[in-house]
PDB file of the backbone (N, CA, C, O) and the ligand in Angstrom, with CONECT records:
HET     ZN  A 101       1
ATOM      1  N   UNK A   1       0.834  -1.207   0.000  1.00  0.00           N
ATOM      2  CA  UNK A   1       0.000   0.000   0.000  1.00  0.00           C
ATOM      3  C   UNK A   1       0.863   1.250   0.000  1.00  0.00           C
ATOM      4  O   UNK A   1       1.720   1.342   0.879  1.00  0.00           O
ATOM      5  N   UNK A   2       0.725   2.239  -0.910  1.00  0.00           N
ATOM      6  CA  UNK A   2       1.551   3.320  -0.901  1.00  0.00           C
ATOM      7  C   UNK A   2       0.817   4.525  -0.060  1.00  0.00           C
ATOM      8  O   UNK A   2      -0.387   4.512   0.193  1.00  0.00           O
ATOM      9  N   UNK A   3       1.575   5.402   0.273  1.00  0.00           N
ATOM     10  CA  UNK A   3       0.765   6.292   1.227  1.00  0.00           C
ATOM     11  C   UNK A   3       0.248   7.388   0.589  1.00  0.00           C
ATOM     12  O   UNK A   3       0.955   7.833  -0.315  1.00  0.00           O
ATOM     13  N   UNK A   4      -0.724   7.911   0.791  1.00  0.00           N
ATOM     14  CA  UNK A   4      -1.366   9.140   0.211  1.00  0.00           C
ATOM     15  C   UNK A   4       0.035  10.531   0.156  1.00  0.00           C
ATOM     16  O   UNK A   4       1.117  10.622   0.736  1.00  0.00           O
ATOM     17  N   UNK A   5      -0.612  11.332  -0.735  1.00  0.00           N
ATOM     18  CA  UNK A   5      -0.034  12.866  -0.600  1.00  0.00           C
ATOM     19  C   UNK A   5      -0.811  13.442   0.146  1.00  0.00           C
ATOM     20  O   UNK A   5      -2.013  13.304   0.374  1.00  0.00           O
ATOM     21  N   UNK A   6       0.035  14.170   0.553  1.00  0.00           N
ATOM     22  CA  UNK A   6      -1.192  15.283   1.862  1.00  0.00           C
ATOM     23  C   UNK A   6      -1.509  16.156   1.218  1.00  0.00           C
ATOM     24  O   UNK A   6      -0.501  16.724   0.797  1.00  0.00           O
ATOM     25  N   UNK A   7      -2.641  16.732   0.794  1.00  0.00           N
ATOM     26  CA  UNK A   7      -2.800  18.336  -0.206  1.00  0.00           C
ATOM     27  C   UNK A   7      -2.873  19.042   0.640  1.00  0.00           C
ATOM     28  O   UNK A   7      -2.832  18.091   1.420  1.00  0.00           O
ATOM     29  N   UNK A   8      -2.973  20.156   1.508  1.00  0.00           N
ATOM     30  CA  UNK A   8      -3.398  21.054   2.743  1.00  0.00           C
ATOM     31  C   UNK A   8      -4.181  22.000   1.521  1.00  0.00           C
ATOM     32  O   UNK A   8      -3.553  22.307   0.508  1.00  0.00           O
ATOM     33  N   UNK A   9      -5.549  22.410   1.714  1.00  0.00           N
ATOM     34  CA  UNK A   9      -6.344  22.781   0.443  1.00  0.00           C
ATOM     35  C   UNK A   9      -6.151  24.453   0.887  1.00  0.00           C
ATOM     36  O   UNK A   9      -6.238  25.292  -0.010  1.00  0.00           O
ATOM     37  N   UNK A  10      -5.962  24.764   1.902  1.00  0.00           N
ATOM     38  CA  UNK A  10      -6.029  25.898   2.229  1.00  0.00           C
ATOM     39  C   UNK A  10      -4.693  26.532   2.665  1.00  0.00           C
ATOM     40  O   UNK A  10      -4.429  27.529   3.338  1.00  0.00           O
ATOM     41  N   UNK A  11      -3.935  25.587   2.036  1.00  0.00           N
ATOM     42  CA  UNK A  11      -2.128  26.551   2.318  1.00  0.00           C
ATOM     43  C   UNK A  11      -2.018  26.877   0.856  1.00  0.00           C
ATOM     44  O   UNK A  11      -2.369  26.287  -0.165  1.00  0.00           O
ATOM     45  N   UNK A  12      -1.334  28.162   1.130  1.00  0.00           N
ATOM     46  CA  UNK A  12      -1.184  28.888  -0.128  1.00  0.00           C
ATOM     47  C   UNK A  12      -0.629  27.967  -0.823  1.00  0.00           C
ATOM     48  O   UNK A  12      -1.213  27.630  -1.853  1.00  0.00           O
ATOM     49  N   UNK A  13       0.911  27.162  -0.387  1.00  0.00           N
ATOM     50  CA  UNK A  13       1.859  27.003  -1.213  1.00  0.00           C
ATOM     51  C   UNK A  13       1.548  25.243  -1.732  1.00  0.00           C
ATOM     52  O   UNK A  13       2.333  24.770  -2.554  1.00  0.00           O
ATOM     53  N   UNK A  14       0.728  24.617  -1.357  1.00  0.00           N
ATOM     54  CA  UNK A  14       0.055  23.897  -1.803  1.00  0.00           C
ATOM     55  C   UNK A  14      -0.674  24.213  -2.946  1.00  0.00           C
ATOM     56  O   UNK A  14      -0.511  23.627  -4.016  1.00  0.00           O
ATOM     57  N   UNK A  15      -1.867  25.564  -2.675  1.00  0.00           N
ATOM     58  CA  UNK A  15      -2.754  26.063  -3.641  1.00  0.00           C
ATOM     59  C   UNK A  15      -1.986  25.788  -5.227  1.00  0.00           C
ATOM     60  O   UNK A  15      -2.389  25.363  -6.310  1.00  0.00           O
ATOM     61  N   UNK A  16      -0.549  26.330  -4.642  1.00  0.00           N
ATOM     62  CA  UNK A  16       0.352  26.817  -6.372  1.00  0.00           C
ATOM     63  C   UNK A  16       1.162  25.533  -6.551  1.00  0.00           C
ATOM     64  O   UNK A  16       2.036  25.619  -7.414  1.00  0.00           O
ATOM     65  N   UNK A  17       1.056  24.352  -5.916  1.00  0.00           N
ATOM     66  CA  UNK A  17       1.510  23.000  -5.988  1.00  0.00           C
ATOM     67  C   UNK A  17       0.957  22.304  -7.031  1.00  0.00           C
ATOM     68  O   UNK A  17       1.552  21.835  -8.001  1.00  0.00           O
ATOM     69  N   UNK A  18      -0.647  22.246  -6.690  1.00  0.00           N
ATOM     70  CA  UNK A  18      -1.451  20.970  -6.938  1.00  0.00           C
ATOM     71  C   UNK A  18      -2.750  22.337  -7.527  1.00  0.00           C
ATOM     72  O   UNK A  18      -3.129  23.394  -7.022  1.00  0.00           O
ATOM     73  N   UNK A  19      -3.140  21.493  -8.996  1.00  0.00           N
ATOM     74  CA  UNK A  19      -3.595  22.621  -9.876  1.00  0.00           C
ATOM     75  C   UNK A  19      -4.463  21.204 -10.677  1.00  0.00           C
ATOM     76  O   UNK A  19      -4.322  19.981 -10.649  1.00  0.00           O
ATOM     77  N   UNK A  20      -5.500  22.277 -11.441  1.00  0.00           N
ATOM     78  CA  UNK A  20      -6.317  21.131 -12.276  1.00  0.00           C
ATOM     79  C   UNK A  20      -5.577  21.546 -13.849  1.00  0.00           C
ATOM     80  O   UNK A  20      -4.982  22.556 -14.224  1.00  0.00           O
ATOM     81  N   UNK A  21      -5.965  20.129 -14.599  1.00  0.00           N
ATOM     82  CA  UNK A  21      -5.392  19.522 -15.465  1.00  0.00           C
ATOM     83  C   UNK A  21      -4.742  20.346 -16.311  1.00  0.00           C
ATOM     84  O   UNK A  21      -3.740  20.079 -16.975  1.00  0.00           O
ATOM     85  N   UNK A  22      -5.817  22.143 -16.231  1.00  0.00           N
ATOM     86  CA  UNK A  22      -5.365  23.064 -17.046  1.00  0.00           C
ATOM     87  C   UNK A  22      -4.475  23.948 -16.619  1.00  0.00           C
ATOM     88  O   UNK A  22      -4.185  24.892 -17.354  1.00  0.00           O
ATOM     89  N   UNK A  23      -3.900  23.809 -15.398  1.00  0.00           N
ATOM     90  CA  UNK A  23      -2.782  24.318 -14.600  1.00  0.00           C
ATOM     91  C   UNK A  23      -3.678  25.394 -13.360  1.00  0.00           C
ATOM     92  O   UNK A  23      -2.962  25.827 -12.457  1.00  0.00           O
ATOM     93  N   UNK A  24      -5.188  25.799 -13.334  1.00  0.00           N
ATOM     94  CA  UNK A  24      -5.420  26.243 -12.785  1.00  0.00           C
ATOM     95  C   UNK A  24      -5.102  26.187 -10.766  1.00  0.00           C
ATOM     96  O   UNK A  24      -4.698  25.247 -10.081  1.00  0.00           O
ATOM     97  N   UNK A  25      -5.509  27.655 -10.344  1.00  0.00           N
ATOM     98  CA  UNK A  25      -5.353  26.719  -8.601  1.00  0.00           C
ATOM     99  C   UNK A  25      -6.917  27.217  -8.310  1.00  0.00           C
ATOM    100  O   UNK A  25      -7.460  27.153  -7.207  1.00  0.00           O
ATOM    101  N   UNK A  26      -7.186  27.442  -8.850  1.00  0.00           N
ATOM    102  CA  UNK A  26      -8.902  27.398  -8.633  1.00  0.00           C
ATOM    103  C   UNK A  26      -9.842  26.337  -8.617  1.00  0.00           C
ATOM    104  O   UNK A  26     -10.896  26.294  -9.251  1.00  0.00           O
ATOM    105  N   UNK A  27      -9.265  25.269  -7.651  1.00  0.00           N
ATOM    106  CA  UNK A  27     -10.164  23.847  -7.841  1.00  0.00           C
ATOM    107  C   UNK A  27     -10.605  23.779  -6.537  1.00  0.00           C
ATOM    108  O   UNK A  27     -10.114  24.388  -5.587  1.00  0.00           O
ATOM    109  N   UNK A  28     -11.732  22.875  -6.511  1.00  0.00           N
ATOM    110  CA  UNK A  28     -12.385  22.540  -5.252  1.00  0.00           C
ATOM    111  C   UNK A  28     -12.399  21.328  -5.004  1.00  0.00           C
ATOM    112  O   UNK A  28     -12.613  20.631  -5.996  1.00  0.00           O
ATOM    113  N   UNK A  29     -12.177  20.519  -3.568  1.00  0.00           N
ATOM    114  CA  UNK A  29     -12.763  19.071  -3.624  1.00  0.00           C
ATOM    115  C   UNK A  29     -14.043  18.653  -3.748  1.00  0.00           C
ATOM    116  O   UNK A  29     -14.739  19.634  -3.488  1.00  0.00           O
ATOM    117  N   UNK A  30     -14.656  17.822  -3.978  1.00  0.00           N
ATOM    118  CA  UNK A  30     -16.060  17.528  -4.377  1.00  0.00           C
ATOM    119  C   UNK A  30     -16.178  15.522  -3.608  1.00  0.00           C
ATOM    120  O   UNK A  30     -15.133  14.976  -3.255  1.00  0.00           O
ATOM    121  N   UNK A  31     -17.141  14.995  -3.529  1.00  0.00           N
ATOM    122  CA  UNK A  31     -16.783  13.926  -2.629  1.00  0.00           C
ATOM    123  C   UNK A  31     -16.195  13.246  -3.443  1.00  0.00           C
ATOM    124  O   UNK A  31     -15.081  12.890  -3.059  1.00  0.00           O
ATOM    125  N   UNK A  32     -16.605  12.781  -4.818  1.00  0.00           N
ATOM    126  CA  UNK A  32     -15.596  11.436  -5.528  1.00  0.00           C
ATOM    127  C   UNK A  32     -14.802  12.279  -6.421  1.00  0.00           C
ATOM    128  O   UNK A  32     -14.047  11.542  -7.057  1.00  0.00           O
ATOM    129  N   UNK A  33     -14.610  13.802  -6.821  1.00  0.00           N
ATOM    130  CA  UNK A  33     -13.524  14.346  -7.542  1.00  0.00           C
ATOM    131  C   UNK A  33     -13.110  15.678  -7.425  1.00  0.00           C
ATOM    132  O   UNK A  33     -13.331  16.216  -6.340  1.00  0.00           O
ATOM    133  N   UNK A  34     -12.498  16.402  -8.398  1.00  0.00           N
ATOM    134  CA  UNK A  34     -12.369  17.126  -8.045  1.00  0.00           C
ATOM    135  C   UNK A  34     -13.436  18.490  -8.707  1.00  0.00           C
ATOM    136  O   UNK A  34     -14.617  18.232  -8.938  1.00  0.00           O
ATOM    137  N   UNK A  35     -12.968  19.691  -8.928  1.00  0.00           N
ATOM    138  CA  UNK A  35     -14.060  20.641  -9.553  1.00  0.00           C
ATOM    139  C   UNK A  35     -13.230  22.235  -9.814  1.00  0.00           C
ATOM    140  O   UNK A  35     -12.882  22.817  -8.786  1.00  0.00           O
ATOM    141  N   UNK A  36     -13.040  22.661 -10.664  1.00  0.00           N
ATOM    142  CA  UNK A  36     -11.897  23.963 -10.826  1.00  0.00           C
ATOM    143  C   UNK A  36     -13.372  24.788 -11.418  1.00  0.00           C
ATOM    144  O   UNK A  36     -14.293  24.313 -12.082  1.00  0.00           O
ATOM    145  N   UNK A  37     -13.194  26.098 -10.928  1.00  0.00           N
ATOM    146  CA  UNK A  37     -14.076  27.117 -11.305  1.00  0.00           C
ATOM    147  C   UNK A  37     -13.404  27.615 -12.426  1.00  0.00           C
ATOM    148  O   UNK A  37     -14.087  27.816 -13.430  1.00  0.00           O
ATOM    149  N   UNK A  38     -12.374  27.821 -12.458  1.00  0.00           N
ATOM    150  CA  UNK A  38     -11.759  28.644 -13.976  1.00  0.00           C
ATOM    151  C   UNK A  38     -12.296  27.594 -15.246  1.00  0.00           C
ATOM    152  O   UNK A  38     -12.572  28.081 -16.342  1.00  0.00           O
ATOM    153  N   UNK A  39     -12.393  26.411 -15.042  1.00  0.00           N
ATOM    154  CA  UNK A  39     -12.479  25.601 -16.160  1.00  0.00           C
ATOM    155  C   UNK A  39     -14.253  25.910 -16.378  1.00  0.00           C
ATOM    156  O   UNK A  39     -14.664  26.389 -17.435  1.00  0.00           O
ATOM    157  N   UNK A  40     -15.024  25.621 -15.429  1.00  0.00           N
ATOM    158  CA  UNK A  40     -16.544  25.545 -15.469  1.00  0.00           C
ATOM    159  C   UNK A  40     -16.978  26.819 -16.015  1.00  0.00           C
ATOM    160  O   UNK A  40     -18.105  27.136 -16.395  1.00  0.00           O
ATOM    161  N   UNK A  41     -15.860  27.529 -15.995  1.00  0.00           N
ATOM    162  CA  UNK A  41     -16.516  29.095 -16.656  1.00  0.00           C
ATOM    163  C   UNK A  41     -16.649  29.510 -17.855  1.00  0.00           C
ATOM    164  O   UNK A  41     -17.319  30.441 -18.303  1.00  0.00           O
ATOM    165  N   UNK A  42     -15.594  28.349 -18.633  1.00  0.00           N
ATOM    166  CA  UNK A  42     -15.229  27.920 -20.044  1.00  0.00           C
ATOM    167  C   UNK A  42     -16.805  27.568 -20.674  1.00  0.00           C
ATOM    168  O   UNK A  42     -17.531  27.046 -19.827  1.00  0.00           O
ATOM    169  N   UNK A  43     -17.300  27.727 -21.727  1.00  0.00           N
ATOM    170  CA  UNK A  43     -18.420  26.954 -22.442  1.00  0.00           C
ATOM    171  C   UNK A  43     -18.502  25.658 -22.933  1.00  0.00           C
ATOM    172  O   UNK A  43     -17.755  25.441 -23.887  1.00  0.00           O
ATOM    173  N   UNK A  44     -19.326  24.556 -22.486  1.00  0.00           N
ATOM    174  CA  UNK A  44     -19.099  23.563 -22.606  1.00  0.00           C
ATOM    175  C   UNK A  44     -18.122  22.374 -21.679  1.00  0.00           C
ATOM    176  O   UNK A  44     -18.020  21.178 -21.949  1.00  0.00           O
ATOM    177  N   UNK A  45     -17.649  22.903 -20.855  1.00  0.00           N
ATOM    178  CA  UNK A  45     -17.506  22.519 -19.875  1.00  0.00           C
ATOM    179  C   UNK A  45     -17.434  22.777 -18.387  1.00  0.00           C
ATOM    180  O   UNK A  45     -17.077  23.811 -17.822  1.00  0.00           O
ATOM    181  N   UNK A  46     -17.831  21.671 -17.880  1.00  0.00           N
ATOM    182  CA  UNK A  46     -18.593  21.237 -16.205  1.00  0.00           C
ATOM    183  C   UNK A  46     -17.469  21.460 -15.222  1.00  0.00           C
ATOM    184  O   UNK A  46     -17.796  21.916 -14.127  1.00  0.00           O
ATOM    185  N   UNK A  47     -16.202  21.210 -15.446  1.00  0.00           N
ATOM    186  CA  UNK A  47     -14.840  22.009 -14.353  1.00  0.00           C
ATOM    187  C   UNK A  47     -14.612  20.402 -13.306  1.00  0.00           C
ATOM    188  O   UNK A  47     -13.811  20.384 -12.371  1.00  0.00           O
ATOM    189  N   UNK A  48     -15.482  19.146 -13.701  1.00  0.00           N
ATOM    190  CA  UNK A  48     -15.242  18.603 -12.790  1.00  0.00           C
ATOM    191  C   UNK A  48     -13.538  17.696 -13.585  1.00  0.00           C
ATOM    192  O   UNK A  48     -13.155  17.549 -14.746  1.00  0.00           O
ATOM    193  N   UNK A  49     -13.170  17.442 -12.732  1.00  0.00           N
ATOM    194  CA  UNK A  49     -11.497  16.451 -12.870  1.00  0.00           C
ATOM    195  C   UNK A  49     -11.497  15.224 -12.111  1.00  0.00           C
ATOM    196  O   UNK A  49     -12.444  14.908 -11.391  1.00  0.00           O
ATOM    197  N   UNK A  50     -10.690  14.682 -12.223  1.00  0.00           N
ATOM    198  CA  UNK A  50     -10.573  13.054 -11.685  1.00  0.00           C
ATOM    199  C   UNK A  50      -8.967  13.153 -11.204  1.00  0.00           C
ATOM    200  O   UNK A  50      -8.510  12.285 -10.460  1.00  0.00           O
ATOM    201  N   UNK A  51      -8.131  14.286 -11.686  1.00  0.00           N
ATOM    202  CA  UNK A  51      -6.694  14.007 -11.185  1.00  0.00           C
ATOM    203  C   UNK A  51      -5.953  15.111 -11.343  1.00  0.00           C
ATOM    204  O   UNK A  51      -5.510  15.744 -12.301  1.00  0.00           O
ATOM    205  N   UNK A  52      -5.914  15.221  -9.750  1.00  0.00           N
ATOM    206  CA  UNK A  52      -5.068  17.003  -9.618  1.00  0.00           C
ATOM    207  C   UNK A  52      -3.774  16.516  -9.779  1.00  0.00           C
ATOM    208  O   UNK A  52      -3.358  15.419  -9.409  1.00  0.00           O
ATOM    209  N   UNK A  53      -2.876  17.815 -10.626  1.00  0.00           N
ATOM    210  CA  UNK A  53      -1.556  17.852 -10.880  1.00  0.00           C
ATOM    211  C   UNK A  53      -0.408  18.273 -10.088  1.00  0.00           C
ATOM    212  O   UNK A  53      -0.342  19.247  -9.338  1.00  0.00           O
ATOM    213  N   UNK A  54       0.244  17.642 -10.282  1.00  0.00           N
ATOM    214  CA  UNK A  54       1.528  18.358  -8.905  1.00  0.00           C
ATOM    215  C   UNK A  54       2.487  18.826  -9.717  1.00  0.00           C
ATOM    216  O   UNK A  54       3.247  18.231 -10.481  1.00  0.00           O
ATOM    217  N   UNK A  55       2.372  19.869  -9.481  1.00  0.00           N
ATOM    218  CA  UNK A  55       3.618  20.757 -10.877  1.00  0.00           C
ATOM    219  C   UNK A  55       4.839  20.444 -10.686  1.00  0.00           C
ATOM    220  O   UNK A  55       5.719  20.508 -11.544  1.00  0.00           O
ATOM    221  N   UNK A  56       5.047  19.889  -8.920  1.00  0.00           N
ATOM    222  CA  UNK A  56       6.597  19.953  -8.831  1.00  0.00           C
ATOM    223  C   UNK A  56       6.938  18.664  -9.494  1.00  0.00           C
ATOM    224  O   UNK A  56       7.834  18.901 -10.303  1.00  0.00           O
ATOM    225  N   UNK A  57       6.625  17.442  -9.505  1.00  0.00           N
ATOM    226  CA  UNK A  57       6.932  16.567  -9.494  1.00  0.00           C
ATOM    227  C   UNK A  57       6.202  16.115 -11.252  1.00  0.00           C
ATOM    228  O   UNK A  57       6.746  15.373 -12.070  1.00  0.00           O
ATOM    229  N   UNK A  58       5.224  16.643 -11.370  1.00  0.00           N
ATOM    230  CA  UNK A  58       4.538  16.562 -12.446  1.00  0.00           C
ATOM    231  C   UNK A  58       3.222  14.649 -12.506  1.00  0.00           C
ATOM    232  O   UNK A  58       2.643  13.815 -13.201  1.00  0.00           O
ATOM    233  N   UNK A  59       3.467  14.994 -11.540  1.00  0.00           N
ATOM    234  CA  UNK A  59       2.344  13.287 -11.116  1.00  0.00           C
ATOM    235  C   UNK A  59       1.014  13.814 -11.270  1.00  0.00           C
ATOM    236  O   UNK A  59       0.834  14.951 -10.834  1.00  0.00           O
ATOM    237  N   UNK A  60       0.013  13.190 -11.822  1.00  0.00           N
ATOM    238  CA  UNK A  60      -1.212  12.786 -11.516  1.00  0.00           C
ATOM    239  C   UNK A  60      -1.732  12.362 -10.559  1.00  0.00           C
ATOM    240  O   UNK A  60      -1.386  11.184 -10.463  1.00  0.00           O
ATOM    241  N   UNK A  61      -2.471  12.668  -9.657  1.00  0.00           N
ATOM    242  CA  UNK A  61      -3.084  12.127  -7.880  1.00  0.00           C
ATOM    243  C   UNK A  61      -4.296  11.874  -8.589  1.00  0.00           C
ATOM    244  O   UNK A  61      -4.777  12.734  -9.327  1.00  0.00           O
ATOM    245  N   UNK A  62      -4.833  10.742  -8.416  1.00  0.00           N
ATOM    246  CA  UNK A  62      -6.142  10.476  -8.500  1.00  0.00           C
ATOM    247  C   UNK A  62      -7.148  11.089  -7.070  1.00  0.00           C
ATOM    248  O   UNK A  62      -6.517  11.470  -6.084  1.00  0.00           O
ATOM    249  N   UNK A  63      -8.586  11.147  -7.044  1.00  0.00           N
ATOM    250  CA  UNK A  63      -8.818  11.497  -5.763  1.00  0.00           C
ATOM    251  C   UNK A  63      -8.409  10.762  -4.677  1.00  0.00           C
ATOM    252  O   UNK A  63      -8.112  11.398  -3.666  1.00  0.00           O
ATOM    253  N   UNK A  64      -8.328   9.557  -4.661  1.00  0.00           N
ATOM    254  CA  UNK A  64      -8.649   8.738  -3.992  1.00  0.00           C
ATOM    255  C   UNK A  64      -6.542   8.438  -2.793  1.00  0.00           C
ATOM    256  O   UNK A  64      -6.188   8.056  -1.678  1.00  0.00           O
ATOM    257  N   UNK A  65      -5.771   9.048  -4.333  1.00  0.00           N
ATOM    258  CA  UNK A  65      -4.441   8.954  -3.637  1.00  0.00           C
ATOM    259  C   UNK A  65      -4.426  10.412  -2.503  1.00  0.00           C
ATOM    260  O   UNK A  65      -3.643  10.634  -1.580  1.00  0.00           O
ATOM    261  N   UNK A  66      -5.330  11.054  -2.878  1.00  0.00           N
ATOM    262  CA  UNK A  66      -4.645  12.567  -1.956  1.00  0.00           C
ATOM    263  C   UNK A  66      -5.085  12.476  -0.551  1.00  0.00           C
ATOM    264  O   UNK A  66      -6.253  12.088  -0.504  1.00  0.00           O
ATOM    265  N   UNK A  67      -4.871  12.566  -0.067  1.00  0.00           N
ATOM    266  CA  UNK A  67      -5.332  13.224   1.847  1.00  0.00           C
ATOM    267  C   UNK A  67      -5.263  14.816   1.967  1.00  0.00           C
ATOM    268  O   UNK A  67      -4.316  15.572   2.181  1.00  0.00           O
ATOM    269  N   UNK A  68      -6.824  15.073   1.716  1.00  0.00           N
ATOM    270  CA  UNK A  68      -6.794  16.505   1.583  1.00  0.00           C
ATOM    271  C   UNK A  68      -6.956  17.024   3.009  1.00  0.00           C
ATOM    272  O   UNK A  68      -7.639  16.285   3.718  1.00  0.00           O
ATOM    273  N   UNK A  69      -6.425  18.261   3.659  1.00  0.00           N
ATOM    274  CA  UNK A  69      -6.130  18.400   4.602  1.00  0.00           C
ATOM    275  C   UNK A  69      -6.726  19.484   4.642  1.00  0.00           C
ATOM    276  O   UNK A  69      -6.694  20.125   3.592  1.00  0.00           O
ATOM    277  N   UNK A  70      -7.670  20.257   6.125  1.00  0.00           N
ATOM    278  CA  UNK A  70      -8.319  21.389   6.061  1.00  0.00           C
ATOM    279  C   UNK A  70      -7.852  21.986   7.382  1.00  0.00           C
ATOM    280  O   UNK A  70      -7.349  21.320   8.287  1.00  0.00           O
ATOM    281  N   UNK A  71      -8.092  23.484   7.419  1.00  0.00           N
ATOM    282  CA  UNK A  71      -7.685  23.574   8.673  1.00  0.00           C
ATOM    283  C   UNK A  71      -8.407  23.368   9.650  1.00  0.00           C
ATOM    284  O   UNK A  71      -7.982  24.001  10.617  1.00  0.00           O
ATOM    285  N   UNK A  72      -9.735  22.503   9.984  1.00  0.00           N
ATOM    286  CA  UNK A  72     -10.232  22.020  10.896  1.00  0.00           C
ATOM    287  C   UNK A  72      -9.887  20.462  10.949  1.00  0.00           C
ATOM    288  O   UNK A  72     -10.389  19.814  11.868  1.00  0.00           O
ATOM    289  N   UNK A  73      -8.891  19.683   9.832  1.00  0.00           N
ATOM    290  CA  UNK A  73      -8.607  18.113  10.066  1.00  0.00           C
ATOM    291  C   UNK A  73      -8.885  17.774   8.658  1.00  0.00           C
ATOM    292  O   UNK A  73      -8.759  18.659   7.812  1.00  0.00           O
ATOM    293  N   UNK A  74      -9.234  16.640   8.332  1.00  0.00           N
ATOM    294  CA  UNK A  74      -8.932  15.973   7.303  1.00  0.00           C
ATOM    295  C   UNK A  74     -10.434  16.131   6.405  1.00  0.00           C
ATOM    296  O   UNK A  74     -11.502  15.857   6.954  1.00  0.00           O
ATOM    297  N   UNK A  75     -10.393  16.440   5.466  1.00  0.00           N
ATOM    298  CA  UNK A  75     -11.276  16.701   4.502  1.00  0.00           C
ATOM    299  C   UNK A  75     -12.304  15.239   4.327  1.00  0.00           C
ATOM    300  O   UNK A  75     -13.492  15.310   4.642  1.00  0.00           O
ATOM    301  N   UNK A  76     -11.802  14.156   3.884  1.00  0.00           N
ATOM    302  CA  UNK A  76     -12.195  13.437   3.812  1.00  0.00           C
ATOM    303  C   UNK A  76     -12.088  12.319   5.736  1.00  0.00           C
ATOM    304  O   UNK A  76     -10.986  11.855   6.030  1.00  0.00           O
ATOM    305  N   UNK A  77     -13.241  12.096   6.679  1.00  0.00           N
ATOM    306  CA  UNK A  77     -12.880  11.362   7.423  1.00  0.00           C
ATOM    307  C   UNK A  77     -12.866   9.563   7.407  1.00  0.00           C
ATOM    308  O   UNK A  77     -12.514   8.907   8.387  1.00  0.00           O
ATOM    309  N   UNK A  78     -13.373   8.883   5.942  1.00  0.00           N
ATOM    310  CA  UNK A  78     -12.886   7.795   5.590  1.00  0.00           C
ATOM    311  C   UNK A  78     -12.084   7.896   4.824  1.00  0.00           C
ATOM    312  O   UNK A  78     -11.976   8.809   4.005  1.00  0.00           O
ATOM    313  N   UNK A  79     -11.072   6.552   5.029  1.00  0.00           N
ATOM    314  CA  UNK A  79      -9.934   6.058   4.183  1.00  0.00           C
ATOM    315  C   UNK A  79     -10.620   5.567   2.809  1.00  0.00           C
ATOM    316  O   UNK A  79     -10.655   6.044   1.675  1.00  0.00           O
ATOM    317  N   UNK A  80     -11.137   4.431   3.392  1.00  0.00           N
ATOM    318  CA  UNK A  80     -11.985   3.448   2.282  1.00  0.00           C
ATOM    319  C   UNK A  80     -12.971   3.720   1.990  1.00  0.00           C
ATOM    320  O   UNK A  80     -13.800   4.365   2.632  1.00  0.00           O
ATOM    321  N   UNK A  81     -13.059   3.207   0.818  1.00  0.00           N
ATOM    322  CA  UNK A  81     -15.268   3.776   0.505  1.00  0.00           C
ATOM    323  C   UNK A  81     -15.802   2.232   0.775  1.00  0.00           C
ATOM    324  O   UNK A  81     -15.390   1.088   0.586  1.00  0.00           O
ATOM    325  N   UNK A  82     -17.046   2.930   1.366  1.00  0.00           N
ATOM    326  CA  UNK A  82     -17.722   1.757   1.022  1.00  0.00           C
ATOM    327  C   UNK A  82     -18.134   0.908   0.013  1.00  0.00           C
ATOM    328  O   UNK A  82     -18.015   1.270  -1.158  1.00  0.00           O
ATOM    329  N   UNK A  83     -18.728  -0.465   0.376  1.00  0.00           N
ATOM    330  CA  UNK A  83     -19.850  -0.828  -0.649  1.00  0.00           C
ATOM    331  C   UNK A  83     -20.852   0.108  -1.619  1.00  0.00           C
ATOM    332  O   UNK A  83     -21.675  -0.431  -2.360  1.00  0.00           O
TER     333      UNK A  83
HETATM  334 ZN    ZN A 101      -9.078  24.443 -14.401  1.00  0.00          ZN2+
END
């Protein structure tokens, strides 16, 4: 089992880390993905994503690899999904 990335959604230097597909940092978590407002503003498309980018490293995170982090605790409080 490999370990998640931590995103912290609300640290700046994260914000300019981890960006949607179109390099934006205007994304939101959503429960199974993700969601960038700069993109949804575009015509014809909905802004939702399946895999935020990490500029430094240049990886793809699926939702499911990130541990998004808020400043009240962990964004998501299950690991696993259910049935
Ligand atoms: Zn975008």
């Amino acid at each position: 089992m490999s370990s998640k990335e931590v995103v912290r959604i609300e640290d700046r230097q994260d914000r300019w880390r981890y960006v949607c597909p179109c390099g934006h940092r205007s994304w939101e978590p959503t429960n199974h993905h993700f969601w960038c407002r700069h993109c949804a503003a575009r015509e014809g498309v909905d802004g939702v994503f399946h895999e935020l980018r990490d500029k430094k490293t240049g990886a793809h995170l699926a939702r499911e690899r990130v541990r998004l982090m808020t400043s009240i605790g962990p964004y998501d409080d299950i690991d696993e999904e259910g049935g």
